[in-house]
N, C-alpha and C positions, 0 to 999 in steps of 0.2 A: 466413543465417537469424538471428544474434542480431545482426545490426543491423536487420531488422524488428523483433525485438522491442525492440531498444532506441525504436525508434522509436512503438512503442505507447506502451511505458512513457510516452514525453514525453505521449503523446498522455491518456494516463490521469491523469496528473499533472494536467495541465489540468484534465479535468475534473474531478475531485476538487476542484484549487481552484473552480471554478464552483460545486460543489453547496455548499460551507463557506462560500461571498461571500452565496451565496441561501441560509442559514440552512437549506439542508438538512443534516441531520447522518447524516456515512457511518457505516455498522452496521459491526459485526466482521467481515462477509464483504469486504466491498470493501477493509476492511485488510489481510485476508488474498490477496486475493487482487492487491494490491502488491505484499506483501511476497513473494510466492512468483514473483513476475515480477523481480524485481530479484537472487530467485538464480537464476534461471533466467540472467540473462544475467552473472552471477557477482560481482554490490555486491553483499555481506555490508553493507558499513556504511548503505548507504541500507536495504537489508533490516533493518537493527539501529535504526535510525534511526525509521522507521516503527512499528516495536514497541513502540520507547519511548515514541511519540507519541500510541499507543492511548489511555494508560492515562491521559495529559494532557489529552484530548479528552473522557475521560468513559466511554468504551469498555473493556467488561469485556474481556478476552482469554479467547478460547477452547483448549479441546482443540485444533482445527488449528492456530491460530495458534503455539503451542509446538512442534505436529510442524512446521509449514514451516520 
């Protein structure tokens, strides 16, 4: 099971960078919703990594984003 999900995750990563190449800019849900996939299959540090990367993109951090 968490090598499907690892396998999302690649899969998400992609497209994340596709939507940031075509100038769409991802909202605080889709970071969150990384970051809670990346402890799901137990990287704290790309989990931690991502977090930091919010607040560099322009992206305010929410309430969920602190509880994931």
């Amino acid at each position: 099971m968490v090598y499907v999900r690892k396998e999302r995750l690649k899969k998400t990563r992609k497209v994340l960078a596709v939507m940031i190449k075509q100038s769409v800019d991802p909202d605080v849900v889709t970071y969150n919703s990384l970051m809670d996939g990346y402890f799901l299959v137990k990287d704290v540090n790309k989990a931690t990594y991502v977090f930091n990367t919010i607040a560099r993109r322009g992206v305010t951090p929410d309430v969920q984003s602190y509880n994931v």
